[in-house]
PDB file of N, CA, C and O in Angstrom:
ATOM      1  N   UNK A   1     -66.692 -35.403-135.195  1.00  0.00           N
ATOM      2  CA  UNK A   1     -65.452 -35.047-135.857  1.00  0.00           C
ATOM      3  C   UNK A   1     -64.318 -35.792-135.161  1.00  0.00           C
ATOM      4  O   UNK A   1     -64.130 -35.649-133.953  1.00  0.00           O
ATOM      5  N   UNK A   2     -63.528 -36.623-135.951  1.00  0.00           N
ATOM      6  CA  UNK A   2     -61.976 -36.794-135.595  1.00  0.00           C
ATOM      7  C   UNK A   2     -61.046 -35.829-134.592  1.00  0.00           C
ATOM      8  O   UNK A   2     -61.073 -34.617-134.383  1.00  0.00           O
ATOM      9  N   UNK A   3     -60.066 -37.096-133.971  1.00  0.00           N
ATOM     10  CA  UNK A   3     -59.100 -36.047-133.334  1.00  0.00           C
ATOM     11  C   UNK A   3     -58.186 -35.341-134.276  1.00  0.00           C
ATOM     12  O   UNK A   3     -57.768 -34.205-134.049  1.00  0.00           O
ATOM     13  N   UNK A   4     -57.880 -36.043-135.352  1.00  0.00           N
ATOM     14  CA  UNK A   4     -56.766 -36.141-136.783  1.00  0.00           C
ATOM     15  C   UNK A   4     -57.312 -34.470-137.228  1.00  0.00           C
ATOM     16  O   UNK A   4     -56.485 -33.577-137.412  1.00  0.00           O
ATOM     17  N   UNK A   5     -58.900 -34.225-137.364  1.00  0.00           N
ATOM     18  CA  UNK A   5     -59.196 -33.195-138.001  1.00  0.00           C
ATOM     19  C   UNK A   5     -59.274 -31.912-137.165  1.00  0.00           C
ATOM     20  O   UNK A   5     -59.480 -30.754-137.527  1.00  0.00           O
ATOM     21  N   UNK A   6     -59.100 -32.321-136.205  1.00  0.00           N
ATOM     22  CA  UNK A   6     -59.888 -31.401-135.391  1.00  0.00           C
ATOM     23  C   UNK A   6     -58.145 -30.328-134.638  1.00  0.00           C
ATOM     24  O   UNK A   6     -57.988 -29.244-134.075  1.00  0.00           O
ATOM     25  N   UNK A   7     -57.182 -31.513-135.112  1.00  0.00           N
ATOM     26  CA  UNK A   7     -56.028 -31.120-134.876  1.00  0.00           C
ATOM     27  C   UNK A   7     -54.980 -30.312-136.090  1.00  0.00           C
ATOM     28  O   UNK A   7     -54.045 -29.549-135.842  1.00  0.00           O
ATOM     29  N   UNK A   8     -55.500 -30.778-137.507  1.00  0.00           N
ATOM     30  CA  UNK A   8     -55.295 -30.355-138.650  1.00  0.00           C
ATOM     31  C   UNK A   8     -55.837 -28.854-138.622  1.00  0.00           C
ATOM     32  O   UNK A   8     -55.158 -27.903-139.012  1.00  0.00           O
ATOM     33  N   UNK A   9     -57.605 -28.702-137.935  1.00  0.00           N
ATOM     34  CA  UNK A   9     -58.313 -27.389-138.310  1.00  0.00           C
ATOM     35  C   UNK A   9     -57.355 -26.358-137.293  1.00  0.00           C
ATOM     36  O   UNK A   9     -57.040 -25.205-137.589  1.00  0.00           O
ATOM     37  N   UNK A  10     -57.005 -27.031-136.105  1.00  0.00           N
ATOM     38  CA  UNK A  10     -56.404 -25.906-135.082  1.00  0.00           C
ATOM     39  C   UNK A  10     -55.056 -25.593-135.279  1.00  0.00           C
ATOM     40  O   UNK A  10     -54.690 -24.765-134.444  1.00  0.00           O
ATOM     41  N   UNK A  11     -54.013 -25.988-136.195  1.00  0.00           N
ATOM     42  CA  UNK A  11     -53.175 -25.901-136.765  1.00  0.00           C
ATOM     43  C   UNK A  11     -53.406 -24.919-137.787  1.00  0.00           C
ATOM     44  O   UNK A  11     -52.714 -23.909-137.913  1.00  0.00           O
ATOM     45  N   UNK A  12     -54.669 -25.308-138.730  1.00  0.00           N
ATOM     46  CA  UNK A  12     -54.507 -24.417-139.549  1.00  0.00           C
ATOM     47  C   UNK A  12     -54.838 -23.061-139.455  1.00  0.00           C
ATOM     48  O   UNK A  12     -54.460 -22.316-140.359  1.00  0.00           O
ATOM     49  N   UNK A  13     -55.514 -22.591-138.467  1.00  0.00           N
ATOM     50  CA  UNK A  13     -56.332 -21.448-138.037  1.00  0.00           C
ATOM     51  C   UNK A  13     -54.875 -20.957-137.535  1.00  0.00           C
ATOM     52  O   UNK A  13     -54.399 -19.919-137.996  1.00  0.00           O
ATOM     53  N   UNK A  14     -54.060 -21.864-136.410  1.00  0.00           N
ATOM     54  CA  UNK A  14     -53.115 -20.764-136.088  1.00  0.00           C
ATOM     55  C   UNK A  14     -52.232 -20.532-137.508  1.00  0.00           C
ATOM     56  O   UNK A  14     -52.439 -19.440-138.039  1.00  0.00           O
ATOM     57  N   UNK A  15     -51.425 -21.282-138.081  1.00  0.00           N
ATOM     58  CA  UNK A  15     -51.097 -20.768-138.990  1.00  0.00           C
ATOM     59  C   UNK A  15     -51.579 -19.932-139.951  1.00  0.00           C
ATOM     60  O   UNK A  15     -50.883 -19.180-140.633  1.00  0.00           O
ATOM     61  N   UNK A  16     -52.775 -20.056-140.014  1.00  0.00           N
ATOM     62  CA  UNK A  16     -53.604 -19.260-141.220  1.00  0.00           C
ATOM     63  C   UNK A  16     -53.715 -17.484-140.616  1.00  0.00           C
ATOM     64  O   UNK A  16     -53.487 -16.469-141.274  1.00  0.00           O
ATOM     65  N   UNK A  17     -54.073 -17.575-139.388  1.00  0.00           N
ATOM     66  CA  UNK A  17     -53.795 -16.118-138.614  1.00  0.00           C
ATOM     67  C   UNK A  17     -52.964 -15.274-138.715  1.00  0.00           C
ATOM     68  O   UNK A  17     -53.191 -14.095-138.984  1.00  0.00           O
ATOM     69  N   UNK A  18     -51.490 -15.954-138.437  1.00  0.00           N
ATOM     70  CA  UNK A  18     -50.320 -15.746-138.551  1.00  0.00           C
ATOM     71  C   UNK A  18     -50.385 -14.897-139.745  1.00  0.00           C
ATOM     72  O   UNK A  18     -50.285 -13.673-139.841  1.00  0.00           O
ATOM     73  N   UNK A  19     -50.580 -15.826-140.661  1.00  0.00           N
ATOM     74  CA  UNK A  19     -49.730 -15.522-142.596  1.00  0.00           C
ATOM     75  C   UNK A  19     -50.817 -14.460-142.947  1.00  0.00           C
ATOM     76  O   UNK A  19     -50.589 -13.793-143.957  1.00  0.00           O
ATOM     77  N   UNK A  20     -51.881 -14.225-142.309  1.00  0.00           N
ATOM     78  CA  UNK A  20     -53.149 -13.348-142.668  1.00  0.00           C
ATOM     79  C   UNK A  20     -52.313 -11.966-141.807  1.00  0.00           C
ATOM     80  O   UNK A  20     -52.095 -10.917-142.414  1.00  0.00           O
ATOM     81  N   UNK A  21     -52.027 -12.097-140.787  1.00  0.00           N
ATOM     82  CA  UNK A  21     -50.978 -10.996-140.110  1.00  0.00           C
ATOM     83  C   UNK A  21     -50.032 -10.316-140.837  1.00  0.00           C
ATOM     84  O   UNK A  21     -49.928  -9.091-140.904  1.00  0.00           O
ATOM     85  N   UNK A  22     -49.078 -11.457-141.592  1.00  0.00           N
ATOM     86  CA  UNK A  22     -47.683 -11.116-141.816  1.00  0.00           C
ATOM     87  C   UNK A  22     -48.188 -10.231-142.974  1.00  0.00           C
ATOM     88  O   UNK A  22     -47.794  -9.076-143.140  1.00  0.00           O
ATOM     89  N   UNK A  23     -49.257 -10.971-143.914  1.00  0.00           N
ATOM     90  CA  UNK A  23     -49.272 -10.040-145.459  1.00  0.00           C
ATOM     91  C   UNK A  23     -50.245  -8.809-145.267  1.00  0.00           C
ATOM     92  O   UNK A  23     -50.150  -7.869-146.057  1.00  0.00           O
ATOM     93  N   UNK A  24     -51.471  -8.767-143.927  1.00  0.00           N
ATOM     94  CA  UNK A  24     -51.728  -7.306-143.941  1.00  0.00           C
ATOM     95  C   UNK A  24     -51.419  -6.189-143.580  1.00  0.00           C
ATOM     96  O   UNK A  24     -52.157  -5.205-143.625  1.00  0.00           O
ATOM     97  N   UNK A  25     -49.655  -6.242-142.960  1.00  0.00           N
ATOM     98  CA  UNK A  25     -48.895  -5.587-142.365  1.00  0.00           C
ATOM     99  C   UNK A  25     -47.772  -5.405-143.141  1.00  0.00           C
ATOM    100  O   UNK A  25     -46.899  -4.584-142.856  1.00  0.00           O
ATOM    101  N   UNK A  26     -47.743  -6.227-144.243  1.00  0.00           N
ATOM    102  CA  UNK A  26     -46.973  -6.364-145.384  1.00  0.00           C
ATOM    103  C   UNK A  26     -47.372  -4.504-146.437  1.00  0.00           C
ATOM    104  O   UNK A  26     -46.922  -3.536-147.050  1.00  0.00           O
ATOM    105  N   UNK A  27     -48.439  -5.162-145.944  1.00  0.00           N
ATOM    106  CA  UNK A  27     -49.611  -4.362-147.424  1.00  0.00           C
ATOM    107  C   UNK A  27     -50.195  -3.154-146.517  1.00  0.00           C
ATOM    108  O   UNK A  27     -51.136  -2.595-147.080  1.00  0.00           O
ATOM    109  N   UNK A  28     -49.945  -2.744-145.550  1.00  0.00           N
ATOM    110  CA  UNK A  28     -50.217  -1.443-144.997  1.00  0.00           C
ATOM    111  C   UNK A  28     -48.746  -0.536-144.645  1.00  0.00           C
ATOM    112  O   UNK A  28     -48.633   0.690-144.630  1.00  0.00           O
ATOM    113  N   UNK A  29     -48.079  -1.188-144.475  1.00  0.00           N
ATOM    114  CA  UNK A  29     -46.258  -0.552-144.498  1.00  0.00           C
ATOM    115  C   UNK A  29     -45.673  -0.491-145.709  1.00  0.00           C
ATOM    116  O   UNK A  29     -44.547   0.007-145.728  1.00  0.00           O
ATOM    117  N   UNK A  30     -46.226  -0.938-146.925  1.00  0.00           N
ATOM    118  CA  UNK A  30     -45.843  -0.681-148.322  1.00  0.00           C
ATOM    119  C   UNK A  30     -44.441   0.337-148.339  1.00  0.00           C
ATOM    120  O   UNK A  30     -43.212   0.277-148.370  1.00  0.00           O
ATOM    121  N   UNK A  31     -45.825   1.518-148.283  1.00  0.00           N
ATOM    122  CA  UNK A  31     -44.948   2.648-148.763  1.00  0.00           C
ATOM    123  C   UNK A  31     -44.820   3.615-147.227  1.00  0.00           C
ATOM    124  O   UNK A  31     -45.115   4.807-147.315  1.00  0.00           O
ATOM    125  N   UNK A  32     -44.390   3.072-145.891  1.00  0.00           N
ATOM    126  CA  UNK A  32     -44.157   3.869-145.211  1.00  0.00           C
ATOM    127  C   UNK A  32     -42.783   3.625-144.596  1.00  0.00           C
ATOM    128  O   UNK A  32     -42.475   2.445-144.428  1.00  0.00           O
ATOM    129  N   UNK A  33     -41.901   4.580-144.233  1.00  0.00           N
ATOM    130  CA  UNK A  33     -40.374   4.230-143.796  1.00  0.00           C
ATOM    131  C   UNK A  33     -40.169   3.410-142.342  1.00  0.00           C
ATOM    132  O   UNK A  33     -39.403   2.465-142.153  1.00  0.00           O
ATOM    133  N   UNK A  34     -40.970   3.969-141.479  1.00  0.00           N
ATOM    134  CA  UNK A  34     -41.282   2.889-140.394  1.00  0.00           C
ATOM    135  C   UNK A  34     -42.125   1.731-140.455  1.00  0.00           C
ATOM    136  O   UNK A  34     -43.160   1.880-141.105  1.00  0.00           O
ATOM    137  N   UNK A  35     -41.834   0.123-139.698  1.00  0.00           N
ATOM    138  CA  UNK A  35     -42.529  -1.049-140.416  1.00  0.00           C
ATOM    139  C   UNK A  35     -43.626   0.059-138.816  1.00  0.00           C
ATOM    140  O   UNK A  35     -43.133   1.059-138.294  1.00  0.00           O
ATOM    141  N   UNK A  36     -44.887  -0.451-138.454  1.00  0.00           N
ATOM    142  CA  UNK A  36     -46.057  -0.599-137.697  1.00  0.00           C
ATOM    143  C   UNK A  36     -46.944  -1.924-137.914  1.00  0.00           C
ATOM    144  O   UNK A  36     -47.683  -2.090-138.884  1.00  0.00           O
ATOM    145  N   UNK A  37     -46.766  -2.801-136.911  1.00  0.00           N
ATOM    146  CA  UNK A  37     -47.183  -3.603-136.360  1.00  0.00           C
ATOM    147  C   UNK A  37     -49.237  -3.038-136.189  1.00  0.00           C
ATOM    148  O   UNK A  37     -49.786  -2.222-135.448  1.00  0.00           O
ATOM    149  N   UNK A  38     -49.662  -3.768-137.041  1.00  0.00           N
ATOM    150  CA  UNK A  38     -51.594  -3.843-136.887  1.00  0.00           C
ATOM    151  C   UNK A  38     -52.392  -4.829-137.104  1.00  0.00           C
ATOM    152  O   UNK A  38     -52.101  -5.778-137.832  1.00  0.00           O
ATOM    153  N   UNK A  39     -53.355  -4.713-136.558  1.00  0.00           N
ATOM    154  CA  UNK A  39     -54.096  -5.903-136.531  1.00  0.00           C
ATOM    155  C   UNK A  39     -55.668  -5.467-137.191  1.00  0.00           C
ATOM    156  O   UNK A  39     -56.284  -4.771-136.383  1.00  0.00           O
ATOM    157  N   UNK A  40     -56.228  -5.656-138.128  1.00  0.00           N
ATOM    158  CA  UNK A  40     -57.539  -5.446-138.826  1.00  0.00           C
ATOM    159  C   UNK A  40     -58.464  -4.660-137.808  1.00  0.00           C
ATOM    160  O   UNK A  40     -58.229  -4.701-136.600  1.00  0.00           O
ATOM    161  N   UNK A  41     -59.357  -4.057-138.253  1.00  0.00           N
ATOM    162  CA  UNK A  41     -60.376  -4.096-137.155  1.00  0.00           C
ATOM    163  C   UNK A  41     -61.718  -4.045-137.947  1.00  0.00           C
ATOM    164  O   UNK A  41     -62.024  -3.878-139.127  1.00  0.00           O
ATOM    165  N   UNK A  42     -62.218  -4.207-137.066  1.00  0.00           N
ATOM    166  CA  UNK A  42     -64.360  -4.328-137.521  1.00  0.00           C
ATOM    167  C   UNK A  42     -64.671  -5.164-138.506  1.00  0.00           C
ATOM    168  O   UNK A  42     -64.384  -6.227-137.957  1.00  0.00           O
ATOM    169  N   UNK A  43     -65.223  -5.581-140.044  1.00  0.00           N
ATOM    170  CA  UNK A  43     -65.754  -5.993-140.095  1.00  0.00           C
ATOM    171  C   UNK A  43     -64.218  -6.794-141.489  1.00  0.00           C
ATOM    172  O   UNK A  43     -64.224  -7.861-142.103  1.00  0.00           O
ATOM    173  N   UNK A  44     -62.981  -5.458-141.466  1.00  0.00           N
ATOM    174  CA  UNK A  44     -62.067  -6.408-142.274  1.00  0.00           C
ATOM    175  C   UNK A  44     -61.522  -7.479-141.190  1.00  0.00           C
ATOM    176  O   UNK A  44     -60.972  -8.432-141.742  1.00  0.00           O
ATOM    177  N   UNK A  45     -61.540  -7.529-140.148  1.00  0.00           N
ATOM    178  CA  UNK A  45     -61.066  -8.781-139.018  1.00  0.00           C
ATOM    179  C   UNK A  45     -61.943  -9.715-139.330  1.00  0.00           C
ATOM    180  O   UNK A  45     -61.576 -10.741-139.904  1.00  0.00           O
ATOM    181  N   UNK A  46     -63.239  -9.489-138.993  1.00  0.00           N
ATOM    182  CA  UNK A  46     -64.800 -10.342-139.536  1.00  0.00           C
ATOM    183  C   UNK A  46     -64.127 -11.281-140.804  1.00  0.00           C
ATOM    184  O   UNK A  46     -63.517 -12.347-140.736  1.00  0.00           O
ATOM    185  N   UNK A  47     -64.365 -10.732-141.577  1.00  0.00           N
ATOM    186  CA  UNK A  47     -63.877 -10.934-143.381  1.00  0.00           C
ATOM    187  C   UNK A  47     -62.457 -11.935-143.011  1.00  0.00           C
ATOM    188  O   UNK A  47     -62.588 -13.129-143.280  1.00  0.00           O
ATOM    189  N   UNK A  48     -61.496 -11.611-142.580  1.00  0.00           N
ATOM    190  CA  UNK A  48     -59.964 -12.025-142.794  1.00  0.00           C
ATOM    191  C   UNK A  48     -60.419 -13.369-141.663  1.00  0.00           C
ATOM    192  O   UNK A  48     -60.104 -14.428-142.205  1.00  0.00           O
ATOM    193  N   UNK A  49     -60.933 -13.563-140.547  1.00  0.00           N
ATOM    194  CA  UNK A  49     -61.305 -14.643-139.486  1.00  0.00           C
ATOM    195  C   UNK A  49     -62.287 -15.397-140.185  1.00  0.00           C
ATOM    196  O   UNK A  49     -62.461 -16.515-139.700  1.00  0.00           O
ATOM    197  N   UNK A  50     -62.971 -15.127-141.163  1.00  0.00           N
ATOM    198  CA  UNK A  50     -64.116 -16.291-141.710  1.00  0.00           C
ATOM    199  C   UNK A  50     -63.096 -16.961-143.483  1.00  0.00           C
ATOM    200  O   UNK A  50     -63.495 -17.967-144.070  1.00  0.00           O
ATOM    201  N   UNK A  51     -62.293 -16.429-143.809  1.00  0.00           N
ATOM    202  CA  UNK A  51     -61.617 -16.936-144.749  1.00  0.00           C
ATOM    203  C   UNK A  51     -60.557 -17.701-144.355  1.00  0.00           C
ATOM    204  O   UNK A  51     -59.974 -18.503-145.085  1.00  0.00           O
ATOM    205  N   UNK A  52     -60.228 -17.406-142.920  1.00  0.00           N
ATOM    206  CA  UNK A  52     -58.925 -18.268-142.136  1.00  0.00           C
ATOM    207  C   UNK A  52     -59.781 -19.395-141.835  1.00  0.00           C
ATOM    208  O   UNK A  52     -59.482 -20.472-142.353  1.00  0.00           O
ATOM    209  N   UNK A  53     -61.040 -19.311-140.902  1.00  0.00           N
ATOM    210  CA  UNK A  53     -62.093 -20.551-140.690  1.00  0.00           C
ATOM    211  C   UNK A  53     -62.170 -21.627-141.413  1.00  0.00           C
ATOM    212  O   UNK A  53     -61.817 -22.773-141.136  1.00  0.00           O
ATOM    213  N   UNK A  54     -62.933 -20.954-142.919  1.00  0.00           N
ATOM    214  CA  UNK A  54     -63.343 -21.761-143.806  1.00  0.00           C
ATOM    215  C   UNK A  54     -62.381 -22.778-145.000  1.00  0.00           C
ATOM    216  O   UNK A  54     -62.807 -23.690-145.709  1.00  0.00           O
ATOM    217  N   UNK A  55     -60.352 -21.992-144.854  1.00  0.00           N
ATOM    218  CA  UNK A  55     -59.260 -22.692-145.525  1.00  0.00           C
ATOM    219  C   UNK A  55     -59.596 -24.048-144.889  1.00  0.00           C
ATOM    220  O   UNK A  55     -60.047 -25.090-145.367  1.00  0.00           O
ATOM    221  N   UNK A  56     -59.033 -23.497-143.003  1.00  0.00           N
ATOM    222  CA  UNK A  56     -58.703 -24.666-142.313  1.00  0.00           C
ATOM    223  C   UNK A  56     -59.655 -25.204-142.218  1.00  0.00           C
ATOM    224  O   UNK A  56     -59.416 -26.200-141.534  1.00  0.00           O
ATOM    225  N   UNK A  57     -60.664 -25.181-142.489  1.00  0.00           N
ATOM    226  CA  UNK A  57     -61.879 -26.563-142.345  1.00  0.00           C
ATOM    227  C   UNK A  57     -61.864 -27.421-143.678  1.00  0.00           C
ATOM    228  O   UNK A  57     -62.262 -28.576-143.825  1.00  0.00           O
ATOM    229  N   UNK A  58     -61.233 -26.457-144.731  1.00  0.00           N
ATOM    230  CA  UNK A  58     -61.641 -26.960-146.219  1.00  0.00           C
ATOM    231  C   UNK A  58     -60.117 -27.964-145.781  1.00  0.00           C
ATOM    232  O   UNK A  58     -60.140 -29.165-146.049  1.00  0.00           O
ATOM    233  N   UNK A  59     -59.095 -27.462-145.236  1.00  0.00           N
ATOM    234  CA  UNK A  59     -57.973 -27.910-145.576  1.00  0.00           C
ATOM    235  C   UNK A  59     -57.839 -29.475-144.883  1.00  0.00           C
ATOM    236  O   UNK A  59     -57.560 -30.555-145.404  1.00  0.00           O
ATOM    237  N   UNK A  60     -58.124 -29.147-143.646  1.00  0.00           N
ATOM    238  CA  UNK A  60     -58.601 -30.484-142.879  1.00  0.00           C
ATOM    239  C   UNK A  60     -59.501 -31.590-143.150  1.00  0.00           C
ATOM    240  O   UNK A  60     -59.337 -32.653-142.551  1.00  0.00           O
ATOM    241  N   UNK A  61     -60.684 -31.407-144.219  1.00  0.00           N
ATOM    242  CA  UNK A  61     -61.271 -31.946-144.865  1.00  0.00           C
ATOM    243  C   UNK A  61     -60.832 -32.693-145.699  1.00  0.00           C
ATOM    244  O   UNK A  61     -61.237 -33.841-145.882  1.00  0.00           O
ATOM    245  N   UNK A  62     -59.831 -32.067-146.394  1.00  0.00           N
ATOM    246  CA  UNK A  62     -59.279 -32.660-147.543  1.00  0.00           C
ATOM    247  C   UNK A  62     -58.248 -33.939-147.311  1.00  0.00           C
ATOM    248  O   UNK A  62     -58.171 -35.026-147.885  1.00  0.00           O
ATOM    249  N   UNK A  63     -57.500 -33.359-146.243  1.00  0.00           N
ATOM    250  CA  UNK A  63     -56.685 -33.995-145.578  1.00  0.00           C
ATOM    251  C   UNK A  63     -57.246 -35.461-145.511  1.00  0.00           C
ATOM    252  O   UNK A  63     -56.948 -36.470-146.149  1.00  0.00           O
ATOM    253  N   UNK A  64     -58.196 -35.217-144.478  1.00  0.00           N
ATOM    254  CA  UNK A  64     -59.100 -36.596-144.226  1.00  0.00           C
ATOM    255  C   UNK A  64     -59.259 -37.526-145.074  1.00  0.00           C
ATOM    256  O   UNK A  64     -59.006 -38.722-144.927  1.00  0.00           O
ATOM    257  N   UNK A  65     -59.823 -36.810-146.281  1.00  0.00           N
ATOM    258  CA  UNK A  65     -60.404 -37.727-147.836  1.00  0.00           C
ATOM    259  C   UNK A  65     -59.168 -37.970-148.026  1.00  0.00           C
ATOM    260  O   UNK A  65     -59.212 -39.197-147.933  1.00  0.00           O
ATOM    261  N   UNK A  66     -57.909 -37.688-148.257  1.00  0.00           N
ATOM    262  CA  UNK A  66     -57.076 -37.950-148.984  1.00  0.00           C
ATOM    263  C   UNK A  66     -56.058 -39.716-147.874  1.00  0.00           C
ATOM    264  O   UNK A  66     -55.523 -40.789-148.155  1.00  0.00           O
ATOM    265  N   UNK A  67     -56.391 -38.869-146.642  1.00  0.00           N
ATOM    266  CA  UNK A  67     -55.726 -40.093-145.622  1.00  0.00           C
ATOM    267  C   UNK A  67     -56.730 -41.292-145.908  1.00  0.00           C
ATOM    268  O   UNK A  67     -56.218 -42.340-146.304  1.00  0.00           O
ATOM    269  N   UNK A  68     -57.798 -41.254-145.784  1.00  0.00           N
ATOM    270  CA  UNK A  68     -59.051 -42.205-145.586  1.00  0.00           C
ATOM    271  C   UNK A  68     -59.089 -42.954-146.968  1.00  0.00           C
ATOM    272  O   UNK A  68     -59.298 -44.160-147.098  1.00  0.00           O
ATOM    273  N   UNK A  69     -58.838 -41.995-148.048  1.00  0.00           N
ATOM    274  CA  UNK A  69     -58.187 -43.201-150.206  1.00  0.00           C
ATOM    275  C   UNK A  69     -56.900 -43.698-149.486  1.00  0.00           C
ATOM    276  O   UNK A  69     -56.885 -44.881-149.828  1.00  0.00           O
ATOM    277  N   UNK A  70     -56.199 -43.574-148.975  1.00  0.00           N
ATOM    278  CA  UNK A  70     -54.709 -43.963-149.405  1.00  0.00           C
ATOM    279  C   UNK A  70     -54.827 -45.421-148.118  1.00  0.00           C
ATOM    280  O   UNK A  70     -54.436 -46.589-148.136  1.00  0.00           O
ATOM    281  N   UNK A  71     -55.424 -44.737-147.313  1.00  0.00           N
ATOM    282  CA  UNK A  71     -55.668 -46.250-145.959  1.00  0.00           C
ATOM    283  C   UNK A  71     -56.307 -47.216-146.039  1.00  0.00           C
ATOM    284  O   UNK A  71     -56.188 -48.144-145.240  1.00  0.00           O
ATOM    285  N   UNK A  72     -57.232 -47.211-147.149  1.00  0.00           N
ATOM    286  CA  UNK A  72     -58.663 -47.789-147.492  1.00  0.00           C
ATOM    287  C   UNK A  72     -57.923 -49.550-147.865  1.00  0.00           C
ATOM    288  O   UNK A  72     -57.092 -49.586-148.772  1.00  0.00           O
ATOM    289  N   UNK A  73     -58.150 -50.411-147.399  1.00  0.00           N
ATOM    290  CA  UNK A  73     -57.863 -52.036-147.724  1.00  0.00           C
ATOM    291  C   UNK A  73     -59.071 -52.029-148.554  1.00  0.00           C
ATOM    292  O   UNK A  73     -60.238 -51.638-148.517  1.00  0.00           O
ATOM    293  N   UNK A  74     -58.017 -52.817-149.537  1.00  0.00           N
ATOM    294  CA  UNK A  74     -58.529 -53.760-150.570  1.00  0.00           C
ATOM    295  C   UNK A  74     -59.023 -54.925-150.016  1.00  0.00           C
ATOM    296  O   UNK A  74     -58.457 -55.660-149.207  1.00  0.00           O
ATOM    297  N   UNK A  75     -60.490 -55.080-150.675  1.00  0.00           N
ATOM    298  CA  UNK A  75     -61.179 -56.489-149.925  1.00  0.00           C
ATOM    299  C   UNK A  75     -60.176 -57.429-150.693  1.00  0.00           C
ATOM    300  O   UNK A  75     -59.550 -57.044-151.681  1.00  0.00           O
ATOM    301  N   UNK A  76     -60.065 -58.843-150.094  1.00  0.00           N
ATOM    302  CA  UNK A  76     -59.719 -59.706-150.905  1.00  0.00           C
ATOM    303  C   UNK A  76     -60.570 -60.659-150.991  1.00  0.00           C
ATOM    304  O   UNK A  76     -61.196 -61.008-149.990  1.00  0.00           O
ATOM    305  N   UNK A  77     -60.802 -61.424-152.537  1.00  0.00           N
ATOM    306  CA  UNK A  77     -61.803 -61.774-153.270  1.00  0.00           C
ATOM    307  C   UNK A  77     -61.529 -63.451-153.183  1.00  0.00           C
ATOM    308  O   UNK A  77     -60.638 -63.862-153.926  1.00  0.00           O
ATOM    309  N   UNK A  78     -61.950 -64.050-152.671  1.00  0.00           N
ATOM    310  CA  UNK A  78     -61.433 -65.589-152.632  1.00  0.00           C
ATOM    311  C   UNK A  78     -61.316 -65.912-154.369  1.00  0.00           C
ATOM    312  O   UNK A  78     -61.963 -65.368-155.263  1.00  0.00           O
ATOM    313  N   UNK A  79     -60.411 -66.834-154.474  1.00  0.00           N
ATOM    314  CA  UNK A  79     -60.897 -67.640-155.896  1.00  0.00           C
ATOM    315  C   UNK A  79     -61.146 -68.846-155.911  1.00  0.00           C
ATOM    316  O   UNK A  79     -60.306 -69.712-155.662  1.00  0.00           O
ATOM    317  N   UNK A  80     -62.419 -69.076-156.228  1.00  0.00           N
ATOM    318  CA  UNK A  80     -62.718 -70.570-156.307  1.00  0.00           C
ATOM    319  C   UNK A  80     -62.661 -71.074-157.862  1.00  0.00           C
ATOM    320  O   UNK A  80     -62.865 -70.535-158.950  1.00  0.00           O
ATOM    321  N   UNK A  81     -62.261 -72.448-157.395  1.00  0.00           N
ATOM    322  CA  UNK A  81     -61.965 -73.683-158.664  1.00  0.00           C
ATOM    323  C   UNK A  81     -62.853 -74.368-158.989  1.00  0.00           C
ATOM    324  O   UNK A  81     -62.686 -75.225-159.856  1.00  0.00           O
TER     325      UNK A  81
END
């Protein structure tokens, strides 16, 4: 694996953690008057850590393919007379 990807996947995991934080704390303080600060446990942490995994690997992947079309040289084709 690349340094490019390998720096894309660890980026995305922290960010992906993060935003997996902000909206299940979002969505458990709904309807309560105090915010409380939580973090998943048992097998919804499991679940929420293998969907953060599998973005940033998909995301870094993509990344790659998309850097690796756009960098790609055109052979050039002699023309003979």
């Amino acid at each position: 694996m690349n340094k490019k990807v390998l720096i894309i996947t660890g980026a995305g995991l922290a960010i992906g953690i993060a935003e997996a934080l902000i909206y299940y704390n979002l969505g458990k303080n709904e309807n309560k008057e105090k915010f409380a600060f939580q973090i998943p446990k048992g097998v919804e942490l499991l679940k929420t850590t293998g969907i953060i995994i599998a973005t940033s690997l998909a995301t870094a992947a993509l990344s790659n393919i998309i850097e690796n079309a756009m960098t790609e040289k055109e052979q050039l084709i002699p023309i003979t007379t």
